[in-house]
TORDOGU-178286 format. One record per residue (C-alpha): y, z, x; chain. Coordinates in steps of 0.5 Angstrom, whole numbers. Each point is the difference from the previous one (the first is absolute). Example, Ala and Ser with C-alpha at 12.3 -4.5 7.8 and 13.67 -1.06 7.14 Angstrom:
REM TORDOGU-178286
+-------+-------+-------+------+
|     y |     z |     x | unit |
+-------+-------+-------+------+
|    -9 |    16 |    25 |    A |
|     7 |    -2 |     2 |    A |
+-------+-------+-------+------+
REM end
This chain:
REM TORDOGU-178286
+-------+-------+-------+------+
|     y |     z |     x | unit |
+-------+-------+-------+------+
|    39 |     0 |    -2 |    A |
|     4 |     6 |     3 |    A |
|     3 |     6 |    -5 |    A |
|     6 |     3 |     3 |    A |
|     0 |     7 |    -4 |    A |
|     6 |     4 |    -1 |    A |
|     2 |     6 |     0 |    A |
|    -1 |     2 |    -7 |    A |
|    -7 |    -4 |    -1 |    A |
|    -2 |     4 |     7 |    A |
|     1 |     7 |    -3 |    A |
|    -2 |    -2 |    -7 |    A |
|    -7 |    -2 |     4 |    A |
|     0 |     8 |     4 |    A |
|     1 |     3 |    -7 |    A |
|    -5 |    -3 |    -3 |    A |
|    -4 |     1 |     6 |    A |
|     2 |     7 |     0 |    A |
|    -2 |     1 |    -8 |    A |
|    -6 |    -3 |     1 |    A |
|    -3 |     4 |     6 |    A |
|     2 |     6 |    -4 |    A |
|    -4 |    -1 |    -5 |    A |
|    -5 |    -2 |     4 |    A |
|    -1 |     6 |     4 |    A |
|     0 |     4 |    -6 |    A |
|    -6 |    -4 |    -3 |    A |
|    -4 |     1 |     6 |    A |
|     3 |     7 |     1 |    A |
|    -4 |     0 |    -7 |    A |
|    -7 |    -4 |     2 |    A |
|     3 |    -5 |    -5 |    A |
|    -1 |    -6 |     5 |    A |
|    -2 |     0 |     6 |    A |
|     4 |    -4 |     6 |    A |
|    -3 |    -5 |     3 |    A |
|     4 |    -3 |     5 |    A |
|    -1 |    -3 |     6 |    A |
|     6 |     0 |     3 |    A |
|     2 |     5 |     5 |    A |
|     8 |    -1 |    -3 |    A |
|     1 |     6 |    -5 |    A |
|    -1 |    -1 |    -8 |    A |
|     8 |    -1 |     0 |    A |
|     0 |    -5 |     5 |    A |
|    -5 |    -3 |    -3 |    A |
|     4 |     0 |    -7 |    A |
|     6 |    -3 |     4 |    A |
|    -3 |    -5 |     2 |    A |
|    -3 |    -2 |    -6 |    A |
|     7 |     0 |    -3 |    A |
|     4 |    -3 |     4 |    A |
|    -5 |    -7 |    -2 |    A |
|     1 |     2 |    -7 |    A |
|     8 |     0 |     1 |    A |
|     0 |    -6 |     4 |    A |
|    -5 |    -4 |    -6 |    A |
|     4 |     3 |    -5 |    A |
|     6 |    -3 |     3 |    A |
|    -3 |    -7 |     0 |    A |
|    -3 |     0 |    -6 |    A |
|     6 |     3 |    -4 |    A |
|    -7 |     3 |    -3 |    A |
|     2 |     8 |    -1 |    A |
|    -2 |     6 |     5 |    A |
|    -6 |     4 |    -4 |    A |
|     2 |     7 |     2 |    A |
|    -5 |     4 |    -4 |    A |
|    -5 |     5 |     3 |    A |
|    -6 |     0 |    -3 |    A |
|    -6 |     6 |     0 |    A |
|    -5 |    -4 |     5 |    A |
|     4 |    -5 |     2 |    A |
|     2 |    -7 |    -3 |    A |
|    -6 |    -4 |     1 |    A |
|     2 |    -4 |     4 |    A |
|     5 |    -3 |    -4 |    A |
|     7 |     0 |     3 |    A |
|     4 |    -3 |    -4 |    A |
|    -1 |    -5 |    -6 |    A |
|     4 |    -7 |    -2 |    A |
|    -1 |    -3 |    -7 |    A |
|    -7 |     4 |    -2 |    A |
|    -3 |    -2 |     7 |    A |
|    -1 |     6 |     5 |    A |
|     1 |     0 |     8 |    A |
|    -1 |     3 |     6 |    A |
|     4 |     1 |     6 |    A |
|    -4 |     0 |     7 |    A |
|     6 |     2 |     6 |    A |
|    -2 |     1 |     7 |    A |
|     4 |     4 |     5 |    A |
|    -2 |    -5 |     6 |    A |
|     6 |    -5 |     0 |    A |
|    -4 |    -5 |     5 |    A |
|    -8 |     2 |     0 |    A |
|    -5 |    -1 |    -2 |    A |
|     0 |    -8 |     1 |    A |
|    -2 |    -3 |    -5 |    A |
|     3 |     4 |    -4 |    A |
|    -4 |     3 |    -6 |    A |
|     0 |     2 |    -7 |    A |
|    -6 |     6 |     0 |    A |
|    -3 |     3 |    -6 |    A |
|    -6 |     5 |     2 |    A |
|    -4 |    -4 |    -5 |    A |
|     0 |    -6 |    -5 |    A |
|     0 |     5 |    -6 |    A |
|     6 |     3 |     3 |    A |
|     5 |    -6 |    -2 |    A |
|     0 |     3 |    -7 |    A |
|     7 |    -5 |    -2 |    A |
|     1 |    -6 |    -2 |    A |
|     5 |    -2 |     7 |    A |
|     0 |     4 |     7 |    A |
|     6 |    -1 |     4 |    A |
|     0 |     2 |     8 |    A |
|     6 |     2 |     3 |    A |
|     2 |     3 |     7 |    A |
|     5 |     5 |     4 |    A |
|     4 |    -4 |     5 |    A |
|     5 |     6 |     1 |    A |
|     3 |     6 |    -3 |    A |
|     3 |    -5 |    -6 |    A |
|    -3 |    -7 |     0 |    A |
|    -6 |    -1 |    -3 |    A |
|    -3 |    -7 |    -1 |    A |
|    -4 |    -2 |    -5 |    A |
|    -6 |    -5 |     2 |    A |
|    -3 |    -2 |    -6 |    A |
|    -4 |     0 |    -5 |    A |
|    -8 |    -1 |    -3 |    A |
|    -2 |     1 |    -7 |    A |
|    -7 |     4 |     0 |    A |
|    -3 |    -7 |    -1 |    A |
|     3 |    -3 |     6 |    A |
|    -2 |     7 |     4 |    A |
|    -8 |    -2 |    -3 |    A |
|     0 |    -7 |     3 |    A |
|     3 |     2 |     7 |    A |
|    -3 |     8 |     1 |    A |
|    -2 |     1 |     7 |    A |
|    -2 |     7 |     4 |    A |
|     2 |     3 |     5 |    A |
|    -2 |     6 |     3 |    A |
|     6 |     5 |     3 |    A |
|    -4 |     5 |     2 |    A |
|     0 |     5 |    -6 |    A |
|    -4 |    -4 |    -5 |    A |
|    -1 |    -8 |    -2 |    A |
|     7 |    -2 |    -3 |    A |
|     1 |    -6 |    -4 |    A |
|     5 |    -6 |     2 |    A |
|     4 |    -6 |    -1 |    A |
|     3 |    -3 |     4 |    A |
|     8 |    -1 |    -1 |    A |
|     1 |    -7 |     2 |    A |
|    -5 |    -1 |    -7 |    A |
|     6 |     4 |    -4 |    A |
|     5 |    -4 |    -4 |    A |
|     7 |     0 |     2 |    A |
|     4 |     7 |    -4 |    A |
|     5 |    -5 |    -4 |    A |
|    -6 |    -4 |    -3 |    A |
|    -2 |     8 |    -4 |    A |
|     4 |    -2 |    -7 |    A |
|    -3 |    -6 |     0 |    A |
|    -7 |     2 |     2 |    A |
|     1 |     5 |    -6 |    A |
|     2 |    -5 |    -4 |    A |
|    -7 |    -4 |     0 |    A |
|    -4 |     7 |     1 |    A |
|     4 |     2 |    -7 |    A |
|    -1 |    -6 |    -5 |    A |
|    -8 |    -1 |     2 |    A |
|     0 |     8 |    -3 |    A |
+-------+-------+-------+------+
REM end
């Protein structure tokens, strides 16, 4: 499902991205955290990108924009909807790799209850590709090796469709 992003929701994504990064750079000025990217991107572009797939799922979900900066980091967790926790994966390739994958750096780095993936297809149009909860990532984990280190994986044609998330959580949240 391609996001058409306004506007408003393209500079409410550099802002954030802006606020992260700044208190980000403090903390490593500070040796409070330590940056572990691998990206050849900057750390604001890196958090503009992350951005702009969680104001595309915000938009699609009807699930609110979490913009709180937190020391260290959020743990991974993106936004929340109905005491369940989510994570946003966004790539910036429109079209590669394929098969498009869902990419974690380890099992245990899928710290909440869903993970959806989404991709930049353009300056303001993100598409949202689906949807895994942890368990379902589990069964279907492959590896795949990128060349800096062995990357844990599903492919996206295992992801369940984005407007099947309610329901989805709906299920997950009555067997709670």
């Amino acid at each position: 499902m391609d996001i058409e992003l306004n506007a408003h929701d393209l500079i409410m994504a550099a802002h954030h991205a802006g606020i992260i990064e700044g208190v980000k750079s403090l903390q490593l000025k500070n040796g409070d955290i330590k940056n572990n990217r691998i990206s050849r991107q900057s750390d604001f572009g890196i958090h503009y990108v992350g951005m702009l797939g969680e104001v595309a799922v915000a938009k699609t979900l009807g699930i609110p924009l979490r913009t709180d900066v937190t020391i260290g980091g959020d743990g991974s967790i993106d936004m929340t909807h109905q005491g369940q926790t989510i994570q946003i994966k966004t790539s910036t390739h429109p079209t590669t790799p394929t098969p498009r994958l869902m990419i974690f750096n380890s099992v245990e780095d899928f710290h909440t209850d869903w993970a959806i993936l989404c991709s930049i297809q353009n300056a303001y149009t993100v598409r949202i590709h689906g949807f895994a909860s942890k368990r379902k990532f589990v069964s279907n984990v492959v590896t795949h090796e990128f060349g800096y280190g062995t990357r844990y994986c599903m492919d996206e044609k295992l992801l369940t469709p984005i407007n099947r998330f309610h329901e989805a959580s709906e299920l997950i949240g009555a067997s709670k």
